[in-house]
C-alpha positions as CSV (number, residue, x, y, z in Angstrom):
1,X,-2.8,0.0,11.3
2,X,-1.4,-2.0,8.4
3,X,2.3,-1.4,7.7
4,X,3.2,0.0,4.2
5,X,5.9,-2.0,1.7
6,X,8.5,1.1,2.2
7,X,8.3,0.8,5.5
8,X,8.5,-2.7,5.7
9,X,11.2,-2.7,3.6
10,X,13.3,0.1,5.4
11,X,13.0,-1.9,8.9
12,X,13.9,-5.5,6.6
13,X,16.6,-3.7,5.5
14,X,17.8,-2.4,8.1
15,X,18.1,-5.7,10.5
16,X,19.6,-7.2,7.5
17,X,23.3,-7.7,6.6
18,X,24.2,-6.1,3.3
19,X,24.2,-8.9,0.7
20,X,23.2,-7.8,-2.7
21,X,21.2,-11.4,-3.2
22,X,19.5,-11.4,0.1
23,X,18.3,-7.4,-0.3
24,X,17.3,-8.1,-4.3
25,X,14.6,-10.7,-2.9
26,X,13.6,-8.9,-0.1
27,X,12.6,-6.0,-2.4
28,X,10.8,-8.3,-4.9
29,X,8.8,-9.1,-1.7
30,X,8.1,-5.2,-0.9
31,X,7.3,-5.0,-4.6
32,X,4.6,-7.7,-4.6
33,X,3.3,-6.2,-0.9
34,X,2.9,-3.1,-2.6
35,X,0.9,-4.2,-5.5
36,X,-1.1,-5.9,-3.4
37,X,-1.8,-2.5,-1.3
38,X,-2.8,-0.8,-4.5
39,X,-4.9,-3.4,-5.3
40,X,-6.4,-3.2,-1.9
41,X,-6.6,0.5,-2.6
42,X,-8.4,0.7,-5.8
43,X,-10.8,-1.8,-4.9
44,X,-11.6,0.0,-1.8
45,X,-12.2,3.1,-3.7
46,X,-14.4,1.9,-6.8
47,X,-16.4,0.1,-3.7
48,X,-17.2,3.8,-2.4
49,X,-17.4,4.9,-5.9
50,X,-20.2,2.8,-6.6
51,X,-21.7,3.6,-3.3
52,X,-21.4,7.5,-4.2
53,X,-23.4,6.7,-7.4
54,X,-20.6,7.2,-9.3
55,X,-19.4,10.7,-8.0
56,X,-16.0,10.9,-9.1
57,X,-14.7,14.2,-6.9
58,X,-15.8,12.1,-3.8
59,X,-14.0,8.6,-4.9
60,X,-10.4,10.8,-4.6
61,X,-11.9,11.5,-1.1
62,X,-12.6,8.0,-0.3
63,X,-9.3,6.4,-1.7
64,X,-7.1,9.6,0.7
65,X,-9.8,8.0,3.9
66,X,-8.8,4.7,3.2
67,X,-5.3,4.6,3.0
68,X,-4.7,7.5,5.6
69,X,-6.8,5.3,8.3
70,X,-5.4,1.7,6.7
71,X,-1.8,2.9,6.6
72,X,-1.9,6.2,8.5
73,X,0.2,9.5,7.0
């Protein structure tokens, strides 16, 4: 199961001493993680959405499957 760029962050931050330099890049780099997750995300989904034949109620299924079994709750 992938880690998510909160929790990354949360455990980065917290085995790192406070320095306002050192915890303003390490949350550009949880920023960029995370856009990559969405991106991840929203590909994922329009995948199954294209697979559904376009049926949008099941693509908000799909995209809940994929992160909860990529990321977990």
């Amino acid at each position: 199961m992938k880690q998510t760029a909160v929790e990354w962050l949360f455990n980065k931050l917290s085995e790192t001493p406070k320095d306002k330099f050192e915890w303003y890049a390490i949350l550009k780099e949880a920023k960029e993680m995370e856009r990559k997750e969405y991106g991840e995300i929203w590909d994922a989904a329009l995948d199954q959405y294209d697979k559904r034949g376009g049926n949008y109620i099941r693509a908000w299924e799909d995209f809940d499957e994929y992160y909860n079994e990529t990321y977990g709750k």
